[in-house]
N, C-alpha and C positions, 0 to 999 in steps of 0.2 A: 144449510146454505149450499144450493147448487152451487158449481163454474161453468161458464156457459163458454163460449168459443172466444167469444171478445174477452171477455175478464180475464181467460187466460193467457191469451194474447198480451196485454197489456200487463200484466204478472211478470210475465216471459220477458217483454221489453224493459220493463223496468230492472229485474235482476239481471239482465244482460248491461243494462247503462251503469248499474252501481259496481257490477263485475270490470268492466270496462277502467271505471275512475279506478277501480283497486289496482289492477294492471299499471295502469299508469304511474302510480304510488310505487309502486312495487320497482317498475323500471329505473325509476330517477333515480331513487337508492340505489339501486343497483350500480345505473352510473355515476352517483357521485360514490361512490366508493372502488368502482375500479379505478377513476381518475386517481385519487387517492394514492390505489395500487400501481399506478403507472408512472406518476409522479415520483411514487417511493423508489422504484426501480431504477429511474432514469437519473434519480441521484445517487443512487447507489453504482450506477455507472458510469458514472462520473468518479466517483471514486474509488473505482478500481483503477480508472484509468491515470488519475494522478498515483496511488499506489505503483504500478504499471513504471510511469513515469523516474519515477521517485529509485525506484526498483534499478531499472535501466541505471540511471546517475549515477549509484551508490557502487553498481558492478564497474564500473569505469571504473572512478575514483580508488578502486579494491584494485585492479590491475596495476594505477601509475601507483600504487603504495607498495604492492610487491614489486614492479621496477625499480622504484627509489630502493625499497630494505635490501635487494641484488644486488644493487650498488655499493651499498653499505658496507653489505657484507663481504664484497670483495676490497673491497676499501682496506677496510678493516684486517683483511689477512695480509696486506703488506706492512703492516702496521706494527709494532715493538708494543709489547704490554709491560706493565710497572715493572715488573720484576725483571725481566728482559734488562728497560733500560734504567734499573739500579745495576745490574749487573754491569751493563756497560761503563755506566758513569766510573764506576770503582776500578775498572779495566784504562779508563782515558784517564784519571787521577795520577795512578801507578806510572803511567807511562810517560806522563809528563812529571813527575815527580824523576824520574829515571834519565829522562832526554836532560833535566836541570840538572844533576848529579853528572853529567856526562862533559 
């Protein structure tokens, strides 16, 4: 079997057209899977940025908790502990037991 100039011509054109549909194939895949890729990304940034968000919140709220415990804690140092004021209590007993006697 010869191939003469048209035959192969027409050979030529034809695996050119089927080359062509594969390309095409080939491309849509491609984009529906970077969509995909893009999609995936763009929730995922999304959710950094509530992360982000969330982040921010939590640092405030960390500050007015160390304010208030500051608070507390200075509260707290003008403050008589149990034993303190059993000491005392047994101190203002005596003494009014004393001012009675008097």
């Amino acid at each position: 079997m010869t191939i003469t100039e048209t035959k192969l011509k027409k050979i030529l054109i034809d695996q050119r057209k089927e080359y062509q549909r594969y390309l095409k194939v080939v491309a849509e895949s491609f984009d529906s899977k970077l969509g995909l890729v893009v999609e995936s990304l763009s929730d995922m940034q999304r959710q950094l940025k509530n992360l982000r968000d969330m982040v921010a919140k939590n640092t405030e709220d960390i500050e007015i908790i160390k304010a208030d415990i500051q608070v507390i804690k200075n509260e707290l140092k003008r403050k008589v502990d149990r034993d303190e004021f059993a000491v005392l209590e047994k101190r203002v007993l005596f003494l009014e037991k004393k001012i009675a006697r008097a």
